[in-house]
N, C-alpha and C positions, 0 to 999 in steps of 0.2 A: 290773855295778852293779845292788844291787836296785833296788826300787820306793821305797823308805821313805828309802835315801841317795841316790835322785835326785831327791825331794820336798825333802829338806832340805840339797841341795848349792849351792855356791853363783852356779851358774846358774841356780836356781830362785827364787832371793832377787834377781836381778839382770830377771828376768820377771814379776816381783810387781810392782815395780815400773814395768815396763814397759805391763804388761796394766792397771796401777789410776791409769798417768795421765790417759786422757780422761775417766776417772770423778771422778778428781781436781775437774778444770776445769769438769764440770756441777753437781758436786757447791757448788760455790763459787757458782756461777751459782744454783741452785738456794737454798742459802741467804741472801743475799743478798735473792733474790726473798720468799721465806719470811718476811723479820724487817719487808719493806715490805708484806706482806699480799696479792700478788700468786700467785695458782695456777695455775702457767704447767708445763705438758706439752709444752712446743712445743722443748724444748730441743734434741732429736734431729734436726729440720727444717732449725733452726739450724746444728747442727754440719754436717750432711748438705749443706748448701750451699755452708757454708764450703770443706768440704774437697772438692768439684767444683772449685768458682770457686780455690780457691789453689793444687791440682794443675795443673789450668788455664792460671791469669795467669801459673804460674813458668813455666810452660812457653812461652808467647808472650813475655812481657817477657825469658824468659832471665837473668831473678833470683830467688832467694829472698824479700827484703823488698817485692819489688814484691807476687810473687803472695800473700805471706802477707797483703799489705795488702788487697789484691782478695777474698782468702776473706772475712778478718774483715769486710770494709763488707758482704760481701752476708749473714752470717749477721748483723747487724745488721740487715741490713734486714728481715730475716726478724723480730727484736726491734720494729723499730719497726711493721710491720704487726701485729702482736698488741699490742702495747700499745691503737695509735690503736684498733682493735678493743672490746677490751676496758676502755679509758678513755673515748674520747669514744663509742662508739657502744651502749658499755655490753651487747656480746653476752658468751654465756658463755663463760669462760675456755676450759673443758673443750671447747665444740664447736669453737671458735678453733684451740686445741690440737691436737686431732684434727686438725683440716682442713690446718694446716698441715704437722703429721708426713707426713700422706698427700699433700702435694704435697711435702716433702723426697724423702719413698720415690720417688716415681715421677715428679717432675719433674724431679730431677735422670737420669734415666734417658734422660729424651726431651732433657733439655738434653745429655746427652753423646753421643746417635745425632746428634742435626742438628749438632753439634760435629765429631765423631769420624766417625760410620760405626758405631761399636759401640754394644752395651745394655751390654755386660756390665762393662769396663774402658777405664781410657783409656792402658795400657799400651804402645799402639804411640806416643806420644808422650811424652819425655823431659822429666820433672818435677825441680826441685830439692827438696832434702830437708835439713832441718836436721839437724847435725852431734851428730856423736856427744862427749861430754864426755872429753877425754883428758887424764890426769898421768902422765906416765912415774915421775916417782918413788913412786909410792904401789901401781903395779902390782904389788909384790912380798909389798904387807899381806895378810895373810888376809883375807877376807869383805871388809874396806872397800875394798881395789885392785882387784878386780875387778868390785865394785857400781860405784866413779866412773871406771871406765875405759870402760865397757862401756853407759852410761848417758846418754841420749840430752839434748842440752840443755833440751827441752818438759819434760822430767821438772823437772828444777832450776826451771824458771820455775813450773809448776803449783804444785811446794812453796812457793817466794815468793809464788805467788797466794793461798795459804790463810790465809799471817800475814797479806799484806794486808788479804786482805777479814776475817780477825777486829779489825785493828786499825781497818780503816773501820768499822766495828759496832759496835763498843765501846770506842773509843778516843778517836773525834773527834764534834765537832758536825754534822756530817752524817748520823752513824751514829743518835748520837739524836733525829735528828728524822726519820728513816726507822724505828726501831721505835715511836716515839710514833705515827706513821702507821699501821702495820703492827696496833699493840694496839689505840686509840683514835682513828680516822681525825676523830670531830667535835670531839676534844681540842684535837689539833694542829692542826683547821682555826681552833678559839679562839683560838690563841695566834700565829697569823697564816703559821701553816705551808702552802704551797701543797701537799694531798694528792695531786693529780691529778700535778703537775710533780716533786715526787719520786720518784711510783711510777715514772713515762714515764723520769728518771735511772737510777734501780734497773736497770730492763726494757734500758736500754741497756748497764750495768755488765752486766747478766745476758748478753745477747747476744754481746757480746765475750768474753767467758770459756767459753760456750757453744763459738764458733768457735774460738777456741784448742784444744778439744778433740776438732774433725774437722779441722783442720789438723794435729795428731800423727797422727791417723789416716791422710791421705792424703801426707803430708811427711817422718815420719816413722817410723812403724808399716810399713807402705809406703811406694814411691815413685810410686804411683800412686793413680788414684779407680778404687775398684770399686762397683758397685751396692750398695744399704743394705750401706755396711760401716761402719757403728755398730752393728747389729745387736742393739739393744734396750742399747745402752750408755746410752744416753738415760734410760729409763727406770729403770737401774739407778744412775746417776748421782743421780737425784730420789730411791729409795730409800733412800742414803744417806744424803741428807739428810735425807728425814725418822727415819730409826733415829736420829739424833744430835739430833733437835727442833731443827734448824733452825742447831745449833752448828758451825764452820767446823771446828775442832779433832777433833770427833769425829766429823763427817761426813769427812773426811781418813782417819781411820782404820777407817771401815767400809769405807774405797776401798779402803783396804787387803787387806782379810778378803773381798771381794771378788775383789780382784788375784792374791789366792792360791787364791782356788778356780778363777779362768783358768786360773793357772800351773800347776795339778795338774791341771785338765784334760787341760793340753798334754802334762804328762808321763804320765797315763795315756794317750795315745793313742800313744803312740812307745814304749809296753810291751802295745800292739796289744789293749786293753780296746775297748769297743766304742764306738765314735766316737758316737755316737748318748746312751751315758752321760754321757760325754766331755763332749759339747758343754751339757748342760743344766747341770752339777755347778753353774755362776754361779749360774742361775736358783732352783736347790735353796735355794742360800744367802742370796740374797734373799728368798723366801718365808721360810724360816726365822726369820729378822731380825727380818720385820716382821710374824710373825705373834709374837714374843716381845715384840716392842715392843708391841704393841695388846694383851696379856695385862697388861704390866707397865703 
């Protein structure tokens, strides 16, 4: 097989997807945060707790739902510390952000040696892992039998997360008093809109969507936690968002364009290009993006 029909086979469409769902679920988190006016970099800290604490809980409690419930509270909680931060104490976003990415990287590192005994993985103990989506009868369709057969459930829920949060946005009365916030924060405090108590709502819709996206990661993607492995998804997740100005729909499909420059990574590395290429190609394509979007 060459290089050009293993880029466009259909295991490489079935990896697109695979690679662009935690980007998916920040990406969401991201905008969301975006249309309530909140500038939050801390999304990676977030997910990066999550998916400790819910490789983790599954592994103690010996369920799935329990430890996925354990990730999402704690990259929540990771949400609610940047909010209180950034609402009532009014520090900046950005140093907030930081500070908390750098205690995701590396606290979770020290939370899994005093856990585990390792820095590196928490592989020597036995994680649940959300299941993979299976139809027997559709196995035999070209492209669409082997994308839903082979296609992990977080994928399906992240696509459900995107119509939601565009129909919370722009559909319902909460949505518009979250971007009335977001445009006009002494507008809506006229018209008797609590700004502060939306945005703290927003920042927690954001955190939970956040953790959904290091929960595929450690439950999913794996079935373990290894050290920073978001590994700038975080940051690539936000990119998206802002390439689409903040739209759930089209941040969705830069996750995409993203998902595929993964996924031809992986296949140039398994036709022995050099790993090193390999691994930045994402990062190319983000630059790329948003150096088109800041021209346009």
């Amino acid at each position: 097989m060459s290089f050009l029909e293993a880029v466009f086979s259909e295991n490489t469409l079935v990896a697109i997807f695979r690679m662009a769902t935690p980007l998916i679920f920040i990406a969401m988190a991201a905008c969301i945060g975006r249309k309530a006016n909140i500038t939050s970099i801390a999304y990676e800290g977030m997910a990066l707790f999550a998916a400790l604490c819910g490789a983790l809980g599954s592994h103690y409690t010996n369920s799935l739902w329990l430890g996925a419930l354990i990730g999402i509270a704690t990259g929540m909680l990771i949400a609610v510390i940047f909010a209180y931060f950034v609402l009532y104490l009014d520090t900046s976003p950005m140093l907030i952000g930081l500070a908390l990415n750098s205690l995701g990287n590396f606290g979770t590192i020290y939370m899994l040696f005093l856990i585990t005994g390792r820095k590196s993985d928490s592989s020597t103990m036995v994680s649940q892992s959300f299941p993979t989506l299976s139809i027997p009868a559709l196995k035999d369709v070209p492209v669409l039998g082997p994308l839903l057969n082979q296609t992990n459930v977080l994928t399906y829920v992240a696509i459900l997360a995107t119509i939601i949060i565009f129909i919370i946005i722009y559909k319902t009365p909460f949505g518009l008093r979250l971007r009335s916030v977001g445009e006009s924060p002494s507008a809506a405090t006229s018209v008797g809109i609590n700004v502060k108590k939306t945005q703290f709502i927003v920042m927690l819709i954001s955190g939970f969507l956040a953790s959904m996206g290091g929960l595929f990661m450690s439950m999913a993607y794996l079935p373990y936690f290894t050290k920073n492995m978001l590994s700038g998804r975080g940051f690539i997740g936000l990119a998206a968002c802002n390439l689409a100005a903040g739209h759930p729909i089209g941040a969705f499909a830069c996750t995409l364009l993203f998902g595929a420059a993964d996924a031809i990574a992986n296949v140039a590395q398994a036709f022995r290009l050099p790993a090193q290429f390999a691994s930045m190609l994402p990062y190319i394509a983000t630059i790329i993006g948003l150096c088109v979007t800041g021209y346009r």
